[in-house]
C-alpha positions in Angstrom: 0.0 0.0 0.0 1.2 3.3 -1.0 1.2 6.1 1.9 -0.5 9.1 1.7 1.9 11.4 2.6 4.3 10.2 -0.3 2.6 11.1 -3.0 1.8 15.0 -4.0 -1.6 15.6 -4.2 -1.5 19.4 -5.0 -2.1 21.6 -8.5 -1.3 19.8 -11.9 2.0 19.0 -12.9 4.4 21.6 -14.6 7.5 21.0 -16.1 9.9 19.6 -14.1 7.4 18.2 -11.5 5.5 14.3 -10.8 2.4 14.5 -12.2 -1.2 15.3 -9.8 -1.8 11.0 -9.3 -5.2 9.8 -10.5 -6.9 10.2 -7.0 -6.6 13.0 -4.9 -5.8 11.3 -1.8 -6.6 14.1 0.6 -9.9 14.7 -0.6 -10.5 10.7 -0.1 -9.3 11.1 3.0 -11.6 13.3 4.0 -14.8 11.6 2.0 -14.2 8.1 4.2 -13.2 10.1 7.3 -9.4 8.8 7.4 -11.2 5.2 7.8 -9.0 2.8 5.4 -11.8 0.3 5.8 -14.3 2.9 4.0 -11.5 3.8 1.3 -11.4 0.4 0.0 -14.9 0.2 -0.2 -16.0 3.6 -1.9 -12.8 2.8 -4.0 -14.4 -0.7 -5.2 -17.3 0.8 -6.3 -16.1 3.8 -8.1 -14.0 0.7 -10.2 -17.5 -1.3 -10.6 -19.5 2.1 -11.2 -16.8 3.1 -14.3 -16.5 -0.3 -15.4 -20.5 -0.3 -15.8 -20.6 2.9 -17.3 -17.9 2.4 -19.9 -19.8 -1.0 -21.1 -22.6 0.8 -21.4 -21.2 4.1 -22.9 -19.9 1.6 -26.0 -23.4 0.8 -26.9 -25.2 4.1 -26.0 -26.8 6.3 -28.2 -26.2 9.8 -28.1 -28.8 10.6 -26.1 -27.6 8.3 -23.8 -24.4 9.3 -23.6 -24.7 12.3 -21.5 -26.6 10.9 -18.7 -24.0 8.0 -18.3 -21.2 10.2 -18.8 -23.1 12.4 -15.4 -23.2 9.3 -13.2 -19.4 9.1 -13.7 -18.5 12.4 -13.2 -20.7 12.2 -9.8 -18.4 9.5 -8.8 -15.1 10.5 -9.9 -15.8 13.9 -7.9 -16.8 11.8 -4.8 -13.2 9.9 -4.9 -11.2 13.0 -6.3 -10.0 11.4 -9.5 -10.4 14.5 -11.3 -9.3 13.8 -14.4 -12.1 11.2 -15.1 -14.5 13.7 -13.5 -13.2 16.1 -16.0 -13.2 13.9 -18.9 -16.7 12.7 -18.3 -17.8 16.5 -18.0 -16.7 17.0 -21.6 -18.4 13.9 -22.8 -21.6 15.0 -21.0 -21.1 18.1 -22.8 -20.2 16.6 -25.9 -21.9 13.1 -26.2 -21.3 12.7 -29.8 -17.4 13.2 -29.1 -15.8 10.1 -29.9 -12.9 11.9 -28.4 -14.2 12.2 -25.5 -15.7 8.8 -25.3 -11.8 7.4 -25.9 -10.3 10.6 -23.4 -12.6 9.1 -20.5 -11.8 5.2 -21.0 -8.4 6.9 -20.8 -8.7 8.6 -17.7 -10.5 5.4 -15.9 -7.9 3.5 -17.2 -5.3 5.6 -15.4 -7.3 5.6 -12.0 -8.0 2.1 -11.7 -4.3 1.7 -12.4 -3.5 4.0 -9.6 -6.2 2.7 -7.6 -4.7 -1.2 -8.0 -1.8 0.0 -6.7 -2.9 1.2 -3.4 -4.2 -2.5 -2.6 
């Protein structure tokens, strides 16, 4: 398990510095109360939640689209991964961006990578 104190959670990167990880850890922190038994949990759903969503964001229609692309951003926001939540904002926006639909399987890609490797 990675420690929270090791990783920066601050603004997005800029030349020269790590990257902002996938989750915001502090803002976890503060959604489970500090309580690593409530971490893993939330954290387990957010993966089932975005794995649900994307399966059905490959089928959906455009009208579809956005309100999938909502229930994602809803959860991304309530973990801190905001780069899903921001990804899923512009394919709410933008539900016939197939840009979009690849920048968000991206970005979920990149948190449930990060979040494996707190385990």
């Amino acid at each position: 398990m990675i420690a929270e104190g090791t990783l920066s959670q601050s603004a997005p990167a800029c030349a020269g510095t790590k990257p902002a990880p996938a989750v915001d850890l502090d803002h976890l922190a503060r959604q489970t109360m500090g309580d690593d038994d409530i971490r893993r949990e939330v954290l387990i759903l957010f993966v089932e939640v975005a794995d649900g969503v994307l399966a059905e964001l490959a089928t959906a229609d455009e009208a579809n689209r956005g309100a999938l692309a909502h229930r994602l951003l809803g959860a991304a926001r309530g973990i801190g991964a905001h780069s899903v939540a921001a990804a899923a904002q512009v394919l709410e926006d933008e539900p016939a961006s197939s840009r979009g639909l690849s920048d968000l399987a991206e970005a979920v890609s990149s948190a449930k990578a990060f979040i494996a490797g707190l385990r």
